[in-house]
SEDRENDREN-929061 format. One record per residue: x, y, z of N, C-alpha, C in turn; residue number from 1. Coordinates in steps of 0.1 Angstrom, whole numbers. Example, Ala and Ser with C-alpha at 12.3 -4.5 7.8 and 13.67 -1.06 7.14 Angstrom:
   n.xx   n.yy   n.zz  ca.xx  ca.yy  ca.zz   c.xx   c.yy   c.zz    n
    132    -57     78    123    -45     78    132    -33     78    1
    128    -22     71    137    -11     71    129      0     79    2
END
This chain:
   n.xx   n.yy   n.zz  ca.xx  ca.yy  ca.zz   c.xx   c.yy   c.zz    n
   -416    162   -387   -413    149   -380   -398    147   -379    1
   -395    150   -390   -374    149   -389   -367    160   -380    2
   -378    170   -377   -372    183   -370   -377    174   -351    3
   -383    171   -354   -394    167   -335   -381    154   -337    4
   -372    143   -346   -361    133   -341   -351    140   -341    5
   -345    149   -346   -333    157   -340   -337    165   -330    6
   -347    170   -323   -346    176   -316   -344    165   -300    7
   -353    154   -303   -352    142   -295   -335    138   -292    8
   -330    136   -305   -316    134   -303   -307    142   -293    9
   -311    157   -299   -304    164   -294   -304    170   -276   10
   -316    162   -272   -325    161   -259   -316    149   -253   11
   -318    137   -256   -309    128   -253   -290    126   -253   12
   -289    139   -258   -273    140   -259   -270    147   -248   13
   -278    159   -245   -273    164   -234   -278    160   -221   14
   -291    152   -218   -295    143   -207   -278    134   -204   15
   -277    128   -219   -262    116   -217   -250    125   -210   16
   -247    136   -218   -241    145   -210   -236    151   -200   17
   -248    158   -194   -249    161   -176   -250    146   -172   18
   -257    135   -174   -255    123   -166   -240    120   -166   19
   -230    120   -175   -216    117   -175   -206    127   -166   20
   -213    141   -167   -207    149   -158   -211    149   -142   21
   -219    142   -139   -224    139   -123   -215    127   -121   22
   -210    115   -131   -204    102   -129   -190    107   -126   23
   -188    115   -131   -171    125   -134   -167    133   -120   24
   -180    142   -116   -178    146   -108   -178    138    -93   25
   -187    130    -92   -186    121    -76   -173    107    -82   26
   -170    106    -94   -161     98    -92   -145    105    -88   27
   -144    119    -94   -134    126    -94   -133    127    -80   28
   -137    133    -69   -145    134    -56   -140    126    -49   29
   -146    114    -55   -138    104    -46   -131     94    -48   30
   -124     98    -59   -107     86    -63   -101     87    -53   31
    -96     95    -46    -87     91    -36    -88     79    -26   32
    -99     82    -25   -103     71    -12   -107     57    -22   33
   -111     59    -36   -109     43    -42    -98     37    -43   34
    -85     44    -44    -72     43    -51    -67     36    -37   35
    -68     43    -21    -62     38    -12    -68     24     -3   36
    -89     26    -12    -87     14     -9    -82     -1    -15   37
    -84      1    -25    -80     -4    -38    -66    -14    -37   38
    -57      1    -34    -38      0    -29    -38    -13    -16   39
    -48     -6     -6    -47    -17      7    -54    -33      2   40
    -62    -35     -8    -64    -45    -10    -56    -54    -20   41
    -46    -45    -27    -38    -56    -34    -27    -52    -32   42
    -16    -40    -26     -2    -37    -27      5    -31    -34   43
     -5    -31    -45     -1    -25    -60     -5    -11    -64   44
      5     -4    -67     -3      7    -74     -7      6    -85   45
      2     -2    -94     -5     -1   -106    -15    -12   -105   46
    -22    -18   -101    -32    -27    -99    -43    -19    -95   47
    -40     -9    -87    -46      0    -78    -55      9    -87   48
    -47     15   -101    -52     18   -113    -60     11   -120   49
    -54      2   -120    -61    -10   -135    -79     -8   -129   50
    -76    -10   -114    -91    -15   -111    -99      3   -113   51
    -92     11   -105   -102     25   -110   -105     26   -124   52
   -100     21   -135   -103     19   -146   -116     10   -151   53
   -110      5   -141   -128    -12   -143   -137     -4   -133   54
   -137      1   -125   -146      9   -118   -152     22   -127   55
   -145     29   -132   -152     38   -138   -157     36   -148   56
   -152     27   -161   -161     15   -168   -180     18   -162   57
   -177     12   -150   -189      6   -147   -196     16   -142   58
   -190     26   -133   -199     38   -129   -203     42   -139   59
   -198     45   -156   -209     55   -163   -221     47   -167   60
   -219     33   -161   -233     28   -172   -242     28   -161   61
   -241     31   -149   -251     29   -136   -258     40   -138   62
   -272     38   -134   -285     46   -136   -282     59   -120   63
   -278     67   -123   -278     73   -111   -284     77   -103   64
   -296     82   -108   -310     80   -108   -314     67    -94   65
   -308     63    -95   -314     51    -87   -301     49    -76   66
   -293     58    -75   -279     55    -64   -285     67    -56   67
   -287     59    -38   -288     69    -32   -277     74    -22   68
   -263     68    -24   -254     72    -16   -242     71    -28   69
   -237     78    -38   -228     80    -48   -214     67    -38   70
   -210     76    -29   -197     74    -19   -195     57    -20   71
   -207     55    -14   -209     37    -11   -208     29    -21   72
   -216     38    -33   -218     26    -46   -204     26    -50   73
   -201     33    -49   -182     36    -62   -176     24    -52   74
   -174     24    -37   -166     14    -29   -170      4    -32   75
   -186      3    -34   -185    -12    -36   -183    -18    -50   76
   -181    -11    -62   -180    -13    -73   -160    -16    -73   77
   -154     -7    -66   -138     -6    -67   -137    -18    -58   78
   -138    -21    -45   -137    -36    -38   -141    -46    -50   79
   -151    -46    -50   -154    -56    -56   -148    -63    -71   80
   -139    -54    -80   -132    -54    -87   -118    -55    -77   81
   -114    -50    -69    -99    -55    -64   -101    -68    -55   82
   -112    -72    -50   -113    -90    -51   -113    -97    -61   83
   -120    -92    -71   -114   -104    -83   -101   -103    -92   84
    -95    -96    -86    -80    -94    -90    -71    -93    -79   85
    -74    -99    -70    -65   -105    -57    -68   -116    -57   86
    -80   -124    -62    -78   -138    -61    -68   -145    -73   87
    -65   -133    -86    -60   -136    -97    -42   -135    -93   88
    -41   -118    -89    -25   -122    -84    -17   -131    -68   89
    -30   -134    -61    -25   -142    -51    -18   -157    -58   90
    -23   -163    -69    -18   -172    -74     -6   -169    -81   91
     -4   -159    -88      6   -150    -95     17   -150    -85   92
     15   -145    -66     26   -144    -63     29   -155    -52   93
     22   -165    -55     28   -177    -49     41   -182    -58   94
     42   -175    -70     58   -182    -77     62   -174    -81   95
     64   -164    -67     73   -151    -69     85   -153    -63   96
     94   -153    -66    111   -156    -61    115   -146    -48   97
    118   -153    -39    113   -147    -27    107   -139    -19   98
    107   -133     -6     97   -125     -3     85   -112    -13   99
     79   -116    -13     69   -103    -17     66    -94     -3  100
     72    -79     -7     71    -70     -3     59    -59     -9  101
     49    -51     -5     36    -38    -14     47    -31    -20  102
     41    -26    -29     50    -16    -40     50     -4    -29  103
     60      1    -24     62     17    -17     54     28    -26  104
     48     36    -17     42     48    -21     45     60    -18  105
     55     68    -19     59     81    -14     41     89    -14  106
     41     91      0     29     99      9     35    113     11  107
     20    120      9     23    135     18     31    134     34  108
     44    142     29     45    139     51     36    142     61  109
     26    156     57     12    156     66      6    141     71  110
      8    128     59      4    118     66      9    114     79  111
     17    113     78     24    108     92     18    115    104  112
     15    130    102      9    132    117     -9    125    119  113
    -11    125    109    -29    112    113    -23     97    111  114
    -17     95    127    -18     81    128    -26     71    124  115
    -33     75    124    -48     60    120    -45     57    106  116
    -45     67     97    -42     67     80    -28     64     79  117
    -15     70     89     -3     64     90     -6     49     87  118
    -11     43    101    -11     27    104    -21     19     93  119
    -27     29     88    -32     16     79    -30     11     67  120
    -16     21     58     -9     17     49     -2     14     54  121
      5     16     64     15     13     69     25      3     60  122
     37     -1     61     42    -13     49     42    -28     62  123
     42    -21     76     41    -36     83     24    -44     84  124
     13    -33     84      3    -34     83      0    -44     67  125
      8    -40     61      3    -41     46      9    -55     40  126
     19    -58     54     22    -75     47     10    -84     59  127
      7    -77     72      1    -79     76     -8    -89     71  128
    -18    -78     66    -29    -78     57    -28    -92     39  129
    -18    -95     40    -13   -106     34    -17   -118     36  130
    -18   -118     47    -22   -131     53    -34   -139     57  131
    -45   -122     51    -57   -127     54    -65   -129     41  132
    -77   -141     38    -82   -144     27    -88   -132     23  133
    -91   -130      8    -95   -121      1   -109   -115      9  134
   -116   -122     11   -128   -117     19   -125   -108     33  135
   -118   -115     40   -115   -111     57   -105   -101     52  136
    -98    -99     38    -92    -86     38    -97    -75     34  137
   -110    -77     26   -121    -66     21   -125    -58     35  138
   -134    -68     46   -139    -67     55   -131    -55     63  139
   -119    -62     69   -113    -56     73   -109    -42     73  140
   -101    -41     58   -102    -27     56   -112    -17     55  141
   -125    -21     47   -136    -11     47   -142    -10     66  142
   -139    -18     64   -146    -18     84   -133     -9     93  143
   -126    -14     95   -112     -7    100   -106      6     99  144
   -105      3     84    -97     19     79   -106     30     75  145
   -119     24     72   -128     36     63   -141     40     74  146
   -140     28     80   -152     26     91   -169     28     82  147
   -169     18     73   -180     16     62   -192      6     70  148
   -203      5     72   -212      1     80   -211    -14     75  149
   -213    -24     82   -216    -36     83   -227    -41     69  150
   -237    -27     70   -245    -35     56   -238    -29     46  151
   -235    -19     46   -225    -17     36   -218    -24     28  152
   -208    -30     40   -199    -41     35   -204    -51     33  153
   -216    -59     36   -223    -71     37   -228    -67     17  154
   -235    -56     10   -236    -59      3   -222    -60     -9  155
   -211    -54     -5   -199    -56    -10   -197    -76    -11  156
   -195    -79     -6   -192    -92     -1   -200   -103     -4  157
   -214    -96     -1   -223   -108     -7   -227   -116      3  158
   -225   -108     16   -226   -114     33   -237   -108     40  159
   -242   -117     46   -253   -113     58   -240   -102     66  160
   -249    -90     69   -250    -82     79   -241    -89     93  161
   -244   -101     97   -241   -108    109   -231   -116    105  162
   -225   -119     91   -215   -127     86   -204   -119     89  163
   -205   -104     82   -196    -93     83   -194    -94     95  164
   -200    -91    108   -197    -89    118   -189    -98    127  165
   -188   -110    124   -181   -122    127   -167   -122    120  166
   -165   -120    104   -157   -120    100   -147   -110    102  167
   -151    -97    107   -145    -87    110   -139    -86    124  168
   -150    -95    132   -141   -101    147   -129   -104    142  169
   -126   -115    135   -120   -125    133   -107   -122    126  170
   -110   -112    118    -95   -104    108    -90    -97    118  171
   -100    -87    129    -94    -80    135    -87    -84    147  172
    -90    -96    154    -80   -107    160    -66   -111    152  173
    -70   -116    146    -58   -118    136    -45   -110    135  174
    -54    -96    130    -45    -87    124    -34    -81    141  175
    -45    -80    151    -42    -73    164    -27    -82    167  176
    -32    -95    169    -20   -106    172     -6   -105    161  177
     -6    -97    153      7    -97    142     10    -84    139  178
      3    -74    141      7    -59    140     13    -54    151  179
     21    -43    149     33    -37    160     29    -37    168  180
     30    -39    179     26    -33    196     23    -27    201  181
     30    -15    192     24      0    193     27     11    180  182
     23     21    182     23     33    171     33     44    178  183
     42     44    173     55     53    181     48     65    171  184
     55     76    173     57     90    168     61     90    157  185
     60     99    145     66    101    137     83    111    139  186
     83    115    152     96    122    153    101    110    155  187
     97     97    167    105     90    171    110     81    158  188
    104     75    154    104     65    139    116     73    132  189
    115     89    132    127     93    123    139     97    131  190
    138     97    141    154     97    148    162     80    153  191
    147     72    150    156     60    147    160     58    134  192
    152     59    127    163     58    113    169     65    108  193
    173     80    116    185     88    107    197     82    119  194
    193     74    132    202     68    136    213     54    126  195
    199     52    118    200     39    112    211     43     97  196
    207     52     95    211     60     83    227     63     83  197
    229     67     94    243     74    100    250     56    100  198
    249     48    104    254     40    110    258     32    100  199
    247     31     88    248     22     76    258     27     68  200
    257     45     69    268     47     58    286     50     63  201
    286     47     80    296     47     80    301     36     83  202
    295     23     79    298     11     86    303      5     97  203
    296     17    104    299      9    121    288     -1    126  204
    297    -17    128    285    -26    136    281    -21    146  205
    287    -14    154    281    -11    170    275     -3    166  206
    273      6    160    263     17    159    252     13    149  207
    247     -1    142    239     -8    140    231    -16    147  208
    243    -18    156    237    -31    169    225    -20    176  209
    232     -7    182    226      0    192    214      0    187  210
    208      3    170    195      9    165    189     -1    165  211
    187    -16    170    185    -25    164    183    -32    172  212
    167    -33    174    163    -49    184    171    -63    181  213
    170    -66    193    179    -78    191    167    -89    182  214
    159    -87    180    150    -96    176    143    -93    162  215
    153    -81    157    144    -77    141    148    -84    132  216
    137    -80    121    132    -92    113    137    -83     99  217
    152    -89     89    149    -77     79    140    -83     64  218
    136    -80     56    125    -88     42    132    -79     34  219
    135    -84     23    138    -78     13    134    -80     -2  220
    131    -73     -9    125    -76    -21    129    -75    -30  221
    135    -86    -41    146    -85    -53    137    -89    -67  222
    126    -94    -58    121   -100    -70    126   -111    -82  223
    134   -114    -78    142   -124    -90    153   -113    -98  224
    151   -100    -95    155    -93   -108    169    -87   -101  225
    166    -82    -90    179    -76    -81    182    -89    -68  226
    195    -82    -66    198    -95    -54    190    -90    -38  227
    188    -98    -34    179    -99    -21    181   -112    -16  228
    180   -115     -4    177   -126      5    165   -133      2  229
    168   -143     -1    156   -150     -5    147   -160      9  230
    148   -155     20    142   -155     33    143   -143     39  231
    135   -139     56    137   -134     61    152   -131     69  232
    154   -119     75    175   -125     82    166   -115     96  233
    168   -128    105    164   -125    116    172   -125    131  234
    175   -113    132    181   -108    148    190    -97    142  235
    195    -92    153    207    -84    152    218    -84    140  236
    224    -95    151    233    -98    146    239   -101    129  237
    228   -108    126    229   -114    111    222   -107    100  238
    216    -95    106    210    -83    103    219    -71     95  239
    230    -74    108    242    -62    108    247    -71     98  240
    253    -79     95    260    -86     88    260    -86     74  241
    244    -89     74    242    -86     54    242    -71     54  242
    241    -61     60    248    -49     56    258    -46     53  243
    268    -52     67    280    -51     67    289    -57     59  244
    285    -70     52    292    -78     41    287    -77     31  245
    277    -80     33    266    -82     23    264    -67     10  246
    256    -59     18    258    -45      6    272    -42     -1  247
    283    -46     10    296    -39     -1    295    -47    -14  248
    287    -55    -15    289    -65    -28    283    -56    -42  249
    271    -45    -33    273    -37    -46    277    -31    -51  250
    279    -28    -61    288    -17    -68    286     -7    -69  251
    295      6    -60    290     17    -59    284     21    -45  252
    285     37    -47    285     44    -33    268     44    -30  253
    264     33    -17    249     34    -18    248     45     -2  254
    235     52     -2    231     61      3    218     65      3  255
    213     68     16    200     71     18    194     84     22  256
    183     86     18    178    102     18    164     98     24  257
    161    107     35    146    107     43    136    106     32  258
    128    103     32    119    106     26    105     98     36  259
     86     98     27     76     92     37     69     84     27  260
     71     70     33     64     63     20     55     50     30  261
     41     56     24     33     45     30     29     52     46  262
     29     69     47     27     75     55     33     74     71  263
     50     69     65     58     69     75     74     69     72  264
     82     75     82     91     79     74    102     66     66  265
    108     68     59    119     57     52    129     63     47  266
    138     54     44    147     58     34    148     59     18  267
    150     65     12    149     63     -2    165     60     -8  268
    166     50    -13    184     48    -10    188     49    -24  269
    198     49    -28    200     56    -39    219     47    -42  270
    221     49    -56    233     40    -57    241     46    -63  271
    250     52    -62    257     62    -71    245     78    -74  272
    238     78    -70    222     90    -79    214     84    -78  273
    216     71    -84    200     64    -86    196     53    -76  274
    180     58    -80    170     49    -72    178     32    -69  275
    177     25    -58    181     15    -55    165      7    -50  276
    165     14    -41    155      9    -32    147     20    -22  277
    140     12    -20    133     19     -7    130      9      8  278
    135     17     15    138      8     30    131     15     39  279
    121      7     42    106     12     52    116      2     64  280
    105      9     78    107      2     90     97      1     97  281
     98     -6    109     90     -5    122     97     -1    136  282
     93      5    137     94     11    155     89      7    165  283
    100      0    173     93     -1    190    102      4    199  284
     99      8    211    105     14    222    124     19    211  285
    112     29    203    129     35    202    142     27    196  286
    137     15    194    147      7    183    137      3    172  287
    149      2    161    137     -4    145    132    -23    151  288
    126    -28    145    124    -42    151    118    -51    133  289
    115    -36    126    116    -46    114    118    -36    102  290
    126    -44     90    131    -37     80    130    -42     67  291
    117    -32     59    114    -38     44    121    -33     33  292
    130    -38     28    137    -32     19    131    -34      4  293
    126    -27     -4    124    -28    -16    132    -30    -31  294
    136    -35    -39    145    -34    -45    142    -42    -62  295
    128    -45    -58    128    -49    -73    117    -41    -84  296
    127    -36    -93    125    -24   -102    112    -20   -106  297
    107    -32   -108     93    -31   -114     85    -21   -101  298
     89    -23    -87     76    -16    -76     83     -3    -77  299
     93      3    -83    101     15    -82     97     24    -91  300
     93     22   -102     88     30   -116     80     42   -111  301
     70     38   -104     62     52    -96     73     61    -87  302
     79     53    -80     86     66    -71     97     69    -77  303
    103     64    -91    110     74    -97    107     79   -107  304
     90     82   -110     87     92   -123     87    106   -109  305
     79    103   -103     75    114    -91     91    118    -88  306
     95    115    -86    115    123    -82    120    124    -90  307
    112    123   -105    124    125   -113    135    116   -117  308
    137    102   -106    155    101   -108    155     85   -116  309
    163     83   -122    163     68   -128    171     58   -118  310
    161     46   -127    168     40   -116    179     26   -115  311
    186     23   -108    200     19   -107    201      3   -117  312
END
């Protein structure tokens, strides 16, 4: 009898076993695609984590046995954990000390040549996507970027089939009306900002003016911790200005290095060596028209374990 319950045990251990290694293997499989959608739903990478953590939590205790599409159930288990932690830090960053800018993500440069995956991290995309309620930003993305079926998302959400489809009208209006105008090249995007690049570090206004819609919008993110504008500085002119006056205020030789963050090109700017910031843009007809500068330390910790470099 004691030999037929160890043998039971030992029956049950490796059932638990290979069930944990099927949970491992479709979740390993497909982290990528939780992590980015995860990232597009809150900005955060390390949020972007927290929730793969509360997702995989939950994947090992699910009967698998009973999942007939692995792919779908994980999305809707990772959504649905990065909605209830977007309704947690949307209140968090309503008494954030000026602009909130997404934590930058240094991307494979291969990204840049698939536009679509470019544009949908994009960093203009992604304040975009700010503006819409936690729901119409689920929707959105799984419908938009992943192209996930209506019932799909409907049971994500907790929405009729026909709700999704309304709601996803409705983000995708939204979003159309406030997103760039167009999708330039990734050559073009980087021959305006190594124009931009040239110009900042030799401090010439006119050769700032030239790169520079008369109508761009720059954001900067200090977070309370570094100095930043605590509004947007909108146009040219007043644009050039806080560069021009404004940066000599810091101390030390600042400088920028190409780099692709958010699957498009940027600067990675640097202060003496070290990490400063990271300065994403937007492109139209060949001038920048908007300029995200990053700068508060806390969203910098990932892009300076990955480089190596400490930062300023």
């Amino acid at each position: 009898m004691a030999l037929n319950e160890r043998d039971r045990d030992l029956n049950d251990h490796a059932i638990n076993d290979h069930a944990i290694d099927v949970a491992t293997e479709a979740f390993t499989e497909h982290r990528d695609l939780l992590f980015t959608v995860a990232y597009e739903m809150l900005g955060s990478a390390s949020d972007a984590e927290d929730v793969l953590q509360e997702t995989w939590l939950r994947w090992v205790k699910v009967d698998l046995g009973q999942v007939r599409n692995k792919r779908a159930y994980l999305v809707r288990i990772a959504t649905r954990q990065a909605l209830n932690r977007l309704r947690t830090i949307k209140r968090r960053r309503e008494e954030y000390v000026g602009p909130w800018l997404p934590e930058p993500l240094i991307t494979a440069p291969d990204v840049t040549e698939d536009v679509e995956l470019a544009e949908s991290v994009s960093m203009a995309l992604m304040i975009v996507l700010e503006t819409l309620s936690p729901v119409e930003r689920a929707v959105f993305i799984l419908r938009d970027a992943f192209d996930v079926t209506y019932e799909e998302i409907a049971a994500v959400v907790d929405k009729t089939p026909t709700a999704v489809r309304q709601i996803a009208h409705r983000a995708r209006l939204h979003v159309d009306a406030r997103r760039p105008r167009q999708v330039v090249s990734p050559a073009e995007a980087r021959r305006a900002l190594e124009l931009f690049r040239r110009a900042l570090e030799s401090g010439n206004p006119q050769d700032l003016i030239n790169v520079l819609a008369p109508d761009v919008v720059l954001v900067s993110d200090g977070g309370g911790v570094k100095q930043a504008a605590l509004r947007p500085i909108i146009g040219a002119q007043r644009v050039v200005g806080m560069f021009v006056h404004g940066l000599p205020k810091i101390e030390g030789a600042l400088t920028g290095e190409h780099t692709v963050v958010n699957g498009n090109p940027a600067l990675l700017m640097r202060l003496d060596g070290k990490i400063d910031g990271v300065l994403a843009v937007r492109v139209e007809d060949a001038r920048i028209t908007g300029l995200y500068y990053v700068r508060n330390p806390e969203k910098l910790t990932r892009i300076a374990s990955m480089t190596s470099l400490t930062l300023a």
